[in-house]
C-alpha positions in Angstrom: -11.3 -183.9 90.3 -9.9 -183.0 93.5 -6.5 -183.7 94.9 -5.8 -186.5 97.0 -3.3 -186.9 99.6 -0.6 -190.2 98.8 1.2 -192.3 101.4 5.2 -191.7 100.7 5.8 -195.1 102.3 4.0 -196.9 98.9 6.2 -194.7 96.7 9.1 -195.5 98.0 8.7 -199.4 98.2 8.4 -199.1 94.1 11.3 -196.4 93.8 14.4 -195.3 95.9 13.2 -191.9 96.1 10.3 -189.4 95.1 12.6 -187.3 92.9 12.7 -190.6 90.8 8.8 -191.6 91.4 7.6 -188.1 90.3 10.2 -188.3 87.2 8.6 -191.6 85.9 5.0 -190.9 86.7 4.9 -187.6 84.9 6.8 -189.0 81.6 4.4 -191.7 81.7 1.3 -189.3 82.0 3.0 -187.5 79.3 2.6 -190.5 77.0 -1.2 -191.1 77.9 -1.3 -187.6 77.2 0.0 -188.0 73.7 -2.0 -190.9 72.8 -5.4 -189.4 73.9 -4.7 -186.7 71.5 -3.7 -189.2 68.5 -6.3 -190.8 68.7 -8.3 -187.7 68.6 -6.9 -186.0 65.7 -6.9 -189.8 63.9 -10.6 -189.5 64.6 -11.3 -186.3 63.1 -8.9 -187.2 60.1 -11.3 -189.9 59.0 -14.0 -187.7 59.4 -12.9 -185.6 57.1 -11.9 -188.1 54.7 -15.1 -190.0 54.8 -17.1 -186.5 53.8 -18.2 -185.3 57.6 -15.9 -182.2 56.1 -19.1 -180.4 54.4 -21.2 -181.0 57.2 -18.9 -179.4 60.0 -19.9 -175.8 60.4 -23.6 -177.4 60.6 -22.2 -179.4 63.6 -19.6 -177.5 65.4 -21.7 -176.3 68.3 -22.6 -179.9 68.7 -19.0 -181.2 68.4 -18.0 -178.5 71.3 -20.1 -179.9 74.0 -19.1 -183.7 73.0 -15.3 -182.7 73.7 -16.3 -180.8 76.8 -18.2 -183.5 78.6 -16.1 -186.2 77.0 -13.1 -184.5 79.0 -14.7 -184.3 81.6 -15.3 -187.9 81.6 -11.8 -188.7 80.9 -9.5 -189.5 83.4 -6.7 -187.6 84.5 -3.5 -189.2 82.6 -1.3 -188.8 85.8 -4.1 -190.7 87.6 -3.5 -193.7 85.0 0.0 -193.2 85.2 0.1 -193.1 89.5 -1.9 -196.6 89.5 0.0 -198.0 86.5 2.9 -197.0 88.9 1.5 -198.3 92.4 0.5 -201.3 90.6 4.1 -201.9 89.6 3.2 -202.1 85.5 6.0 -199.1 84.6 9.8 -200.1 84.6 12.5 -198.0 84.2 16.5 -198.1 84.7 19.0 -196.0 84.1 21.3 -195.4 81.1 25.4 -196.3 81.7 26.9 -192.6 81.9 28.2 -191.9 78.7 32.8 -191.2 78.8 
């Protein structure tokens, strides 16, 4: 995917600055992160449970080049999180300084 150039004005109509935009964006591209690979390793957990264990050194050369062009086809997780941002679906505050 190649890299894309943003207007500053529509990042800072959502936050007050871009130290805070690029804060929030990249802990929410974090968290798509983390769920892709949950759901992956919950996938290859029931695989193994329902038997496809035996079976896996028959299909590992097979399994490879699903992954590959199925991360290819992903999306980029700080693309999601960007337009989840631009479309105004993340909020975030700040915490009360602790004394």
């Amino acid at each position: 995917m190649s890299a894309s150039t943003q207007d500053l004005r529509g990042v800072l109509e959502t936050a007050d600055n871009l130290y805070e935009a690029a804060i929030v964006i990249g802990k929410r591209a974090r968290q798509i992160n983390e769920e892709h690979y949950q759901k992956k390793r919950d996938h290859q957990i029931l695989e193994e449970l329902e038997g496809g264990f035996d079976d896996e050194f028959m299909q590992l050369d097979q399994d490879e080049l699903d992954s590959k062009v199925a991360a290819e086809t992903e999306e980029d997780p700080i693309t999601i999180a960007q337009r989840e941002f631009y479309e105004g679906k993340l909020s975030f505050h700040y915490e009360k300084p602790r004394r």
